[in-house]
C-alpha positions as CSV (number, residue, x, y, z in Angstrom):
1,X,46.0,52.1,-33.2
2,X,45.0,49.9,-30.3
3,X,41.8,50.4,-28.3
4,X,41.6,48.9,-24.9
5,X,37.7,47.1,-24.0
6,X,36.6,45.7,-21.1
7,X,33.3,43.5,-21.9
8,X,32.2,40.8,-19.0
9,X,35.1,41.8,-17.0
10,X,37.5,40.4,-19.9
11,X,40.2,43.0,-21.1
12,X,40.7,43.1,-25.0
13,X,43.0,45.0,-26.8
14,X,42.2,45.4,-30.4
15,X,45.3,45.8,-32.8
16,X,44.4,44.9,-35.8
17,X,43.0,41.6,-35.1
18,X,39.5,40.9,-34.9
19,X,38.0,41.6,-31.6
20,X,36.2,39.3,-29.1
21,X,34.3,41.8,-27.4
22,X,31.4,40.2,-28.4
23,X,32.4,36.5,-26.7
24,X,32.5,33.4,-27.8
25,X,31.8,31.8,-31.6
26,X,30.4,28.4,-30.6
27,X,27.7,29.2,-28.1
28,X,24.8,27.6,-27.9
29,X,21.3,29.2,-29.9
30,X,19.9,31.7,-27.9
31,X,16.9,30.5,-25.5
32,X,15.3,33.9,-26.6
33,X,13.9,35.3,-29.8
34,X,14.0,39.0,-31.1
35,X,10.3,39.1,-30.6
36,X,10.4,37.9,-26.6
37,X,13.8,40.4,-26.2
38,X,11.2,43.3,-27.6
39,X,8.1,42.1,-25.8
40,X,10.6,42.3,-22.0
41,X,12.8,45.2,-22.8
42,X,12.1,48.9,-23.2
43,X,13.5,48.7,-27.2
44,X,13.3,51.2,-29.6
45,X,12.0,51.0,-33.1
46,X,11.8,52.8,-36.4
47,X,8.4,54.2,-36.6
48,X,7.4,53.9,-40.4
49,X,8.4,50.6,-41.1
50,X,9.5,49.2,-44.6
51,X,7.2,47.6,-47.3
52,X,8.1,44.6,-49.6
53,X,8.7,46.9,-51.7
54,X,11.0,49.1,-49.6
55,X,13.3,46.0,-49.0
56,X,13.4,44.8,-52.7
57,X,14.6,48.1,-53.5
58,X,16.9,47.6,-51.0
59,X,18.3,44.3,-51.7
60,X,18.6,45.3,-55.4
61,X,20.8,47.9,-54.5
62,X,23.0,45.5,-52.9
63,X,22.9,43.1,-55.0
64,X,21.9,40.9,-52.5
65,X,18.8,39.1,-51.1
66,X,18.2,39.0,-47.5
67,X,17.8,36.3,-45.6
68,X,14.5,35.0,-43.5
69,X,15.7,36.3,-40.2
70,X,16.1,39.7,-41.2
71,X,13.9,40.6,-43.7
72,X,11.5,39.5,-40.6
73,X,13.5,41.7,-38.7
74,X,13.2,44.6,-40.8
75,X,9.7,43.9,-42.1
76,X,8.6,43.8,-38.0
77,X,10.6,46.2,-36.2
78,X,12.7,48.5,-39.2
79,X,15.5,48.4,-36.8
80,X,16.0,47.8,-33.5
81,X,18.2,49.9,-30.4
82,X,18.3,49.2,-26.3
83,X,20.5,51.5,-24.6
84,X,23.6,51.9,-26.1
85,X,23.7,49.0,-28.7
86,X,21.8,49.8,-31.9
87,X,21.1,47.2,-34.8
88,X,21.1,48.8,-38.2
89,X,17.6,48.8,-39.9
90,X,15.2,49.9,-43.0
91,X,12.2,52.0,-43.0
92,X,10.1,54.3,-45.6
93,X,12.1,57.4,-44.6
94,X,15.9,55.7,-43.7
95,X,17.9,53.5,-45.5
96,X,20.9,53.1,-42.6
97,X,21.2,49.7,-43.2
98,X,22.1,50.3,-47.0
99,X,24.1,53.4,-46.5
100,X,26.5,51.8,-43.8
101,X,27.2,48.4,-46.0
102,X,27.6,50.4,-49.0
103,X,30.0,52.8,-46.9
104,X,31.9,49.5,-45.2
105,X,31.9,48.0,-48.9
106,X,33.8,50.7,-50.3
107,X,36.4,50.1,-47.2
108,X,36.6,46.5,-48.7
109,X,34.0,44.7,-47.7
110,X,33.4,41.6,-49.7
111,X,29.8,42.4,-51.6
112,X,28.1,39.3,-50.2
113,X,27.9,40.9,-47.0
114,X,25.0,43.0,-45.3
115,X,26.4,45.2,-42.6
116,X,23.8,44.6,-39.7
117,X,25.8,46.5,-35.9
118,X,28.5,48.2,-35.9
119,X,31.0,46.7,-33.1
120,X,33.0,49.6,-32.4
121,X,34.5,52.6,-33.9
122,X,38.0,50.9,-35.0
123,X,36.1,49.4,-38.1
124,X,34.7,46.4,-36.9
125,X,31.1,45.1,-37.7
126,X,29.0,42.0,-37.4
127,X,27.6,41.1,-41.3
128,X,25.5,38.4,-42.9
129,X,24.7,37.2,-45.8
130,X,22.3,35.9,-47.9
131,X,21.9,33.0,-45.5
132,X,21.4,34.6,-42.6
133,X,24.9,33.2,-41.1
134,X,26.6,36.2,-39.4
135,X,30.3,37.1,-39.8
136,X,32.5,39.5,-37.3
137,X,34.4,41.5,-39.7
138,X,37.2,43.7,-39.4
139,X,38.8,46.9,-41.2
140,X,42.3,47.8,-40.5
141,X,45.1,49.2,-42.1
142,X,43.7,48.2,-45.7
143,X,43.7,44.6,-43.6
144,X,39.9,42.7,-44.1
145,X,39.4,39.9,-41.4
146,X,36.7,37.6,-40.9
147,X,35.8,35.8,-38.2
148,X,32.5,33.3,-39.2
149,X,30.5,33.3,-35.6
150,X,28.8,29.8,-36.0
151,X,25.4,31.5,-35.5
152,X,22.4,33.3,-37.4
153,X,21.2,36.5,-37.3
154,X,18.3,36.2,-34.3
155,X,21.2,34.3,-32.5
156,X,23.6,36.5,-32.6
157,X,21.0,39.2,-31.7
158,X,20.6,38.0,-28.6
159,X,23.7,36.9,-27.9
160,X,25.3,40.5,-28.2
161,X,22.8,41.6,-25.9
162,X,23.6,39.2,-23.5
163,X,27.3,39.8,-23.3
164,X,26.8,43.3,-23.1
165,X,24.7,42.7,-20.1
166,X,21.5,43.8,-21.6
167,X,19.6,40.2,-21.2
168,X,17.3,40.0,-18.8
169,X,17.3,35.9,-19.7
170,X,14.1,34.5,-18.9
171,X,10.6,36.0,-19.1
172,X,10.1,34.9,-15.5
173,X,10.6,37.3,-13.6
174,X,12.9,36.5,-10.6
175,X,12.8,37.2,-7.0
176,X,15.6,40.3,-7.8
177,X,14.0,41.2,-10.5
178,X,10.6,41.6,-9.1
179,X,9.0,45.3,-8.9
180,X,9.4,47.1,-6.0
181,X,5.9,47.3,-4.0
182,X,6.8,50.3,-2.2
183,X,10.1,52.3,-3.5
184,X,9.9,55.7,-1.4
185,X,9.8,53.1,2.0
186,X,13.2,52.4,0.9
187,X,14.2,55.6,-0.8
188,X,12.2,58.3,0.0
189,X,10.2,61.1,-2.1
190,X,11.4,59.7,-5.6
191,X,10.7,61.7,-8.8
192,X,10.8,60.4,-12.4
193,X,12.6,61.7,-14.6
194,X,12.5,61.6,-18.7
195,X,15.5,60.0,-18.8
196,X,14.0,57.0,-17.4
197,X,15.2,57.3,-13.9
198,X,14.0,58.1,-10.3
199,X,16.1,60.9,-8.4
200,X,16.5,62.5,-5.1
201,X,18.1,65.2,-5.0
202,X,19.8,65.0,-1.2
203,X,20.0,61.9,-0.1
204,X,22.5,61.2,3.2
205,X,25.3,59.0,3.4
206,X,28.1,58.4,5.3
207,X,31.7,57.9,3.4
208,X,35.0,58.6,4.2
209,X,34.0,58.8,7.9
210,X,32.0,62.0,6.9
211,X,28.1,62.8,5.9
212,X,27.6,63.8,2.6
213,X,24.2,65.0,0.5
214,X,24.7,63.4,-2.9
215,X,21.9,63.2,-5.7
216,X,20.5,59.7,-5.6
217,X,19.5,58.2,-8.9
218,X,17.8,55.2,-10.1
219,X,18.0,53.7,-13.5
220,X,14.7,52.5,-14.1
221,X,15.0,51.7,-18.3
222,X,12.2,48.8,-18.6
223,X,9.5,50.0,-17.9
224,X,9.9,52.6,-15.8
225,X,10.1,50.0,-13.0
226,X,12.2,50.0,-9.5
227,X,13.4,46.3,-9.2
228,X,14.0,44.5,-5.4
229,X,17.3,44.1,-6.5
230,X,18.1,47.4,-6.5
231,X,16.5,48.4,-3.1
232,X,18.6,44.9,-1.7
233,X,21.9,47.2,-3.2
234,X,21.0,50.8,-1.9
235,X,20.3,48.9,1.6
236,X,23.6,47.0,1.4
237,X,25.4,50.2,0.7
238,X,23.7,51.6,3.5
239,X,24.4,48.8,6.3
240,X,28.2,48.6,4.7
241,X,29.1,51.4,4.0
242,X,31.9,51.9,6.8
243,X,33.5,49.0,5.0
244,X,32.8,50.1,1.8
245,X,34.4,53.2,2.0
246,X,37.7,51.7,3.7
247,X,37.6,49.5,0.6
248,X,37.4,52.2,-1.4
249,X,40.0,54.0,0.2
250,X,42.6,51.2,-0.9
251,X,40.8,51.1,-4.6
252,X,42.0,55.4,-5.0
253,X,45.4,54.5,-3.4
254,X,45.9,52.2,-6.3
255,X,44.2,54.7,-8.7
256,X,46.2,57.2,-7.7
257,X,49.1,55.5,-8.5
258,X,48.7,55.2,-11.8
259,X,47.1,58.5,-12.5
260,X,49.9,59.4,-15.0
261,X,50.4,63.4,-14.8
262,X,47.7,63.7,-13.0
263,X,49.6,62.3,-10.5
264,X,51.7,65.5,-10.0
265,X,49.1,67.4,-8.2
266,X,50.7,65.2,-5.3
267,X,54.4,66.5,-6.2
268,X,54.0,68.4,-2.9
269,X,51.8,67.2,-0.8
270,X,51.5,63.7,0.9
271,X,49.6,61.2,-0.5
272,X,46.3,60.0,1.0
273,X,46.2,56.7,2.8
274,X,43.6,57.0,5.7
275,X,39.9,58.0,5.3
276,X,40.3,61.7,6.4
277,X,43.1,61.9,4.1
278,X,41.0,60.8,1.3
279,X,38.2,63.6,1.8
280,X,40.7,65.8,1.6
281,X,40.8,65.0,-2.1
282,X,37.3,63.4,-3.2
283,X,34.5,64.4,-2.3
284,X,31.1,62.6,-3.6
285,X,28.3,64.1,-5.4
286,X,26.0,61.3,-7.3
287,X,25.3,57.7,-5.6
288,X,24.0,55.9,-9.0
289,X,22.1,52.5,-9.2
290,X,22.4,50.8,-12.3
291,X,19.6,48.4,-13.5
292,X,20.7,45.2,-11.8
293,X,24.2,45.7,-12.4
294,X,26.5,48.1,-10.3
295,X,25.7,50.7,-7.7
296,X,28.4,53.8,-8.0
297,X,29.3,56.6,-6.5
298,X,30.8,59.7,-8.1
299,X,33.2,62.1,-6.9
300,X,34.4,65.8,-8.1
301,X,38.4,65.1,-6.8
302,X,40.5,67.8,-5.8
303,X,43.6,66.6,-8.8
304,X,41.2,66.2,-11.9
305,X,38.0,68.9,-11.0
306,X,36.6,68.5,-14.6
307,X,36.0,64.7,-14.8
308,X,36.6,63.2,-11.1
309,X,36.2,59.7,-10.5
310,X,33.9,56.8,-10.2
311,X,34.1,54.5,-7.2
312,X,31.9,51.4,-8.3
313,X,30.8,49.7,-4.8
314,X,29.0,47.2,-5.6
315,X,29.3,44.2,-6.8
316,X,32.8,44.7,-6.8
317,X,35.0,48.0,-5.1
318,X,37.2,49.6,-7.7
319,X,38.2,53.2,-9.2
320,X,37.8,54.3,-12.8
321,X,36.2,56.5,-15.4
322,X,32.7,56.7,-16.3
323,X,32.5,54.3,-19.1
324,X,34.0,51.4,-16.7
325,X,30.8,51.2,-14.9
326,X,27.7,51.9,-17.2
């Protein structure tokens, strides 16, 4: 079965080859370390950490003897997460890290190898061994591939973060990255949510050649933090957005296109081409700002009412799911 993936605007289709979602096997070593990565991003870690004697237990029920890098890993942090990517790990009350190589193992895994991320659901997973040295390795079909990544386990750490656009790459902080002094001069009455980001409920903009209220909302993940970058997006939306939304216009047409069956919601009824026409059929209801990635707008749409669409704005205009954007 193949699974389409679109990491760092590369498309990947995975069919029973091993994938290179996760970029390139001779990069260079990481100019950050797990530590720095957890000391600048808002990570989370298991609370009851492993003893010695937790991982020896652990490694005898392998059969195998971790390496440096993460038996430090496991020893410091149990396991690590940030966002959506989630490092297996060890601690007093889980042994994930043991369950999903023994799991994998049993799929065919060869039984030098330490299961350490799951890639993706097809059965693909990034391993090491006793060495540290980390493999990409992939299930499929009773099929076992795999791919040695030229880097150790702090290395490939960082570099997974990276190309899922997670890294913030230097401790300095940059002119973009820099906290916002003053957020509500830009935004208004913000409130924070527990979900780490800063909402308005009805904030005005103008798309489509009409005014719309649409629930603003922030994503403020490290540290709770609004960064210039983002305020330099939500003004560029607002001081573009007649062009924007022409853009955008064009970006649907497209979308529309290739809808499939949706597409027969049109079967009689013109299709939109002009702005006007285009409200007719979309109307938005959330304006989201990533953390310095995309700004998006989302939109209840007249042909598919229980998922919509998302209109990504900036950097780049172009119509998709969900997924495509965050």
């Amino acid at each position: 079965m193949s699974k389409f993936y679109n990491i760092e605007g590369q498309s990947v289709v995975v069919e029973g080859v091993l994938t290179e979602s996760i970029g390139k096997s001779n990069s260079s070593p990481a100019p950050m370390t797990i530590a720095d990565f957890a000391k600048t991003h808002k990570v989370d870690a298991y609370i009851k950490k492993p003893t010695e004697e937790t991982v020896k237990k652990a490694e005898k029920e392998l059969g195998v003897k971790f390496g440096p890098q993460l038996k430090n890993y496991l020893m410091t942090y149990g396991g690590l997460s940030y966002k959506f990517v989630e490092f297996e790990g060890l601690a007093e009350n889980s042994d994930r890290i043991v369950t999903i190589t023994k799991n994998v193992r049993s799929l065919g895994l060869d039984k030098k190898f330490i299961v350490v991320y799951k890639i993706h659901d097809e059965g693909a997973y990034a391993c090491v061994d006793s060495s540290d040295k980390v493999y990409e390795v992939e299930i499929y079909a009773g099929k076992v591939t795999v791919k040695d990544m030229k880097m150790k386990f702090e290395d490939y750490f960082i570099h997974t973060m990276r190309n899922y656009k997670l890294l913030k790459e230097s401790a300095v902080i940059t002119e973009a990255a820099k906290e916002l002094d003053n957020p509500e001069k830009v935004f208004g009455k913000l409130t924070l949510t527990k979900y780490h980001t800063y909402d308005k409920e009805n904030c005005q903009i103008n798309f489509f050649g009409k005014t719309y209220n649409v629930k603003l909302s922030i994503d403020a993940m490290s540290g709770d933090k609004i960064t210039q970058k983002q305020a330099d997006m939500f003004t560029k939306f607002n001081n573009e957005s007649d062009k924007l939304s022409k853009q955008a216009v064009k970006a649907l047409i497209k979308y529309i296109d290739g809808l499939g069956d949706y597409k027969d919601y049109f079967d009689d009824k013109e299709l939109p081409k002009t702005e006007a026409d285009m409200a007719k059929y979309v109307k938005p209801h959330s304006l989201l700002i990533d953390e310095e990635r995309y700004l998006s707008l989302y939109c209840d749409t007249k042909w598919d009412p229980e998922h919509g669409v998302t209109i990504g704005l900036i950097p780049t205009v172009k119509c998709g799911d969900l997924g495509e954007f965050w």
